[in-house]
N, C-alpha and C positions, 0 to 999 in steps of 0.2 A: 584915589584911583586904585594905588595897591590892593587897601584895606576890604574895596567893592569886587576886585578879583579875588581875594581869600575868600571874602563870604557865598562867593559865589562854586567859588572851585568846591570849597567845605560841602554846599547845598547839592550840588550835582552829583558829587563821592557818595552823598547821605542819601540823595536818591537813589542812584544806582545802587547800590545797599541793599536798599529798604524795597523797591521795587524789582529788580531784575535779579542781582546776585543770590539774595539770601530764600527767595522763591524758589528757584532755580535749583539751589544748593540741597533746599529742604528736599526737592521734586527729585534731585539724579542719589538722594542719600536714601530716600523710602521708597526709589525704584531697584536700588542695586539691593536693599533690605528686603525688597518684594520677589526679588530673584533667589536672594540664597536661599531665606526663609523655605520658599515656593522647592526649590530643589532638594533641598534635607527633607521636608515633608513627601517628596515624591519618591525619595529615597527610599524613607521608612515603607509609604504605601507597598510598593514594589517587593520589597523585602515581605512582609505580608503576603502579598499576593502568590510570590515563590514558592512559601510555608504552606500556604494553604492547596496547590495545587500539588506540592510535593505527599502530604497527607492524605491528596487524593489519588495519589499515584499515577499522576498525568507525568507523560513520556517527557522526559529531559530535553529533548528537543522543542517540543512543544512550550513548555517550562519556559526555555529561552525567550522561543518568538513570541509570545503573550508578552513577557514582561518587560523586551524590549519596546512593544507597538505601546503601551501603557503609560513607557516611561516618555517614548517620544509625543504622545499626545498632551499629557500632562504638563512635559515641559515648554511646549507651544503654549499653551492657555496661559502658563506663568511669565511667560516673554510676554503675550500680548497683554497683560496686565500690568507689567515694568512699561512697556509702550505707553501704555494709557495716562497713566503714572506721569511721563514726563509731558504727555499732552499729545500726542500722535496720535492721530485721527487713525484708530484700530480699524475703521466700519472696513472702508475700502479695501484693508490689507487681508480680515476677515476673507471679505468676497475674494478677495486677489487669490485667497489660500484654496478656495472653496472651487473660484474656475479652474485653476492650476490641476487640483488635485482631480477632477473631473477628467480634466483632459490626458491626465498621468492612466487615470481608471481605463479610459478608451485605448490607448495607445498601448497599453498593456493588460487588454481583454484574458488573453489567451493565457498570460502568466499568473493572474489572477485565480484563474478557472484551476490552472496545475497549482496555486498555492490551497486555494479553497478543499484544493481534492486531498492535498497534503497535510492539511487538518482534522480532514474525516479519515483519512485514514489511520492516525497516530490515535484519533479519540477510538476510534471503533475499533481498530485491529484487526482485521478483518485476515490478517497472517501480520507472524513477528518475523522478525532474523531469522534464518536458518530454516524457516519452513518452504517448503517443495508445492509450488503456487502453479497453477495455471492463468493467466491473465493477459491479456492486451493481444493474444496470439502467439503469448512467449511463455514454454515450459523453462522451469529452471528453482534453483536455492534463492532465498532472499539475501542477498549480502548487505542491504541497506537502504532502511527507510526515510526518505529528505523531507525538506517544505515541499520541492518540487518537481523531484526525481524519484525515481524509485529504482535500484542498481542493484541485476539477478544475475544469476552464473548459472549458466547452462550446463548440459551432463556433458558438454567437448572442451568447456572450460573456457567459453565467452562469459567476456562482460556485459550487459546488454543495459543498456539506460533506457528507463521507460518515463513519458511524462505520466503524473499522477492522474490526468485530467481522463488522460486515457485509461486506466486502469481503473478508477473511480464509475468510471460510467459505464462497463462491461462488467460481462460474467468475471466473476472470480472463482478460481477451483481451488480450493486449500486440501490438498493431499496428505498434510502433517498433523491438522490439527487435532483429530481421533488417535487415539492409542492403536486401536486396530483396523484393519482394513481387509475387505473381502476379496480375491485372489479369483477371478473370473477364467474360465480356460477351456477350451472345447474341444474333445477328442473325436476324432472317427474312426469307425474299424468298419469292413467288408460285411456285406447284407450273411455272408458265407460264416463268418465267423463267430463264436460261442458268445451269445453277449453277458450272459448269466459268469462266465467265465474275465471275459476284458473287466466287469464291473467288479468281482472280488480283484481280481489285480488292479484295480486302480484307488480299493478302499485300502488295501495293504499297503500299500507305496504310501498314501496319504498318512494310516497309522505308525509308519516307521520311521514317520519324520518328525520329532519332537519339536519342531517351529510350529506347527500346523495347531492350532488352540483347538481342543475339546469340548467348547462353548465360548460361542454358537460351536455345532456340529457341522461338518464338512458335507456339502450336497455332490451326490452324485447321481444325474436321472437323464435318463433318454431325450434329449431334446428336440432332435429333429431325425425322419425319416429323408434324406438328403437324397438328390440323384443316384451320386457314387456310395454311399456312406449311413452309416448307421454312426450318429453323431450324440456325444455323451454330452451335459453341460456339468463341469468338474470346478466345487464353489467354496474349497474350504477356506477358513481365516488364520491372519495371522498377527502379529504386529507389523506396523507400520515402518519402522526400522528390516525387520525381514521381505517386504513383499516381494522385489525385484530377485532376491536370492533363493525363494520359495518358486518364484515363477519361472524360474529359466531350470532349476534342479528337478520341479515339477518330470517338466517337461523332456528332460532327457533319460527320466528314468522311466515315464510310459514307454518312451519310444524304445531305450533299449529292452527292457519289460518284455514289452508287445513281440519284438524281435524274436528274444531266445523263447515263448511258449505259442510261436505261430500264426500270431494275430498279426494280421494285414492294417496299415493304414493306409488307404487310400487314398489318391489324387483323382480328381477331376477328368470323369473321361465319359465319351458317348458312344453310345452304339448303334451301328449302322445297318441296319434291317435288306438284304437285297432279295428283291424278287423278280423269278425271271418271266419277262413280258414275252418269249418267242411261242411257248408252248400257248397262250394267250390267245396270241393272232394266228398261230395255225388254228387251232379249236374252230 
């Protein structure tokens, strides 16, 4: 009876061996081999992918988010293939990943939309840092481009957080990105006063301001026959760093100008015609 429990115990050892353990062993040693494996090649990939995007001069932030989504994709495929590996019915988990991820997509439409917009914008550029943007309804500096923010400073020195989504799908007015910039400005003087006269004063003012570029040539021409006003339109260029400094200097030296050699600038006024109705009805 011993001798039929040793052969027995021996036989069930050598089973479970032969059958369960060494299966088993083989199955969890070329899943965890399928995993490292799997991870130093996703490494390498990635690493590549860096280089190659770096080469192309794609934004460091971008850079980032690429080869993060990359590396987490890849490492999922290499999980569900350690799964499979040790015999885990993958189909299910597949789908599992597949409605999960759907429902992640829905629930997070709107952050989507602002990452999507975050990517056109970093590919396209459509303004970098430091340029002077018009967009979403907000003037200001760009102090910083996100996935899913965009973060401008206004000329009072707000910070203003804009979603990309928004910004992405409006006008954009990029103020910086020309060298130069045309300097729009409109003057009027009195129907009374010399126009031949306010016009070489306002070409000299313009000529004795070294910001004022040469070419293009600075326009100055009669624009409108006004109620009150005989109205000049005054167009010269300058750089894009000068404008607001051109514009406001402009301006105070017509006015003072116009002042000390007698030119009127007028304001907005009507006049009242009266006639007398007595001598009318006596008639």
């Amino acid at each position: 009876m011993p001798e039929n429990l040793n052969s027995l115990s021996h036989i069930n050892i050598q089973e479970i061996l032969q059958n369960y353990i060494l299966p088993w062993g083989i199955n969890i040693i070329m899943a965890i081999a399928i995993f490292i494996i799997g991870k130093f090649i996703i490494g390498i990939l990635v690493k590549v992918a860096r280089k190659i995007m770096a080469k192309a001069k794609v934004d460091n932030i971008l850079i980032n988010f690429i080869a993060s989504i990359i590396n987490t994709v890849l490492l999922l495929f290499v999980v569900i293939a350690a799964l499979d590996q040790l015999g885990v019915d993958t189909t299910s988990l597949i789908a599992l990943i597949g409605a999960a991820g759907l429902a992640v997509g829905l629930a997070l439409q709107g952050t989507l939309q602002n990452l999507a917009s975050g990517v056109m914008l970093i590919i396209f550029r459509p303004f970098n840092d430091g340029d002077f943007v018009e967009a979403a309804g907000v003037s200001g500096v760009v102090e910083a481009i996100g996935i899913f923010t965009t973060t401008m400073r206004t000329g009072d020195n707000r910070e203003i957080i804009i979603p990309n989504g928004t910004i992405f799908g409006g006008t954009i007015t990029n103020y910086s990105r020309k060298g130069t910039r045309r300097v729009d400005m409109v003057f009027g003087i009195g129907y009374d006063d010399d126009l031949l006269k306010a016009k070489a004063l306002i070409k000299k003012i313009l000529d004795e301001d070294n910001r004022i570029l040469a070419d293009p040539a600075p326009s100055i021409a009669v624009g409108e026959l006004a109620d009150s006003s005989v109205n000049f339109n005054v167009r010269p260029w300058c750089k894009t760093a000068d404008y607001w400094g051109v514009y406001g200097d402009i301006h105070e030296k017509i006015k003072l100008t116009f002042d000390a050699e007698g030119i009127s600038i007028p304001y907005p006024q009507m006049e009242l015609h009266h006639e007398n109705c007595h001598q009318d009805k006596a008639a």
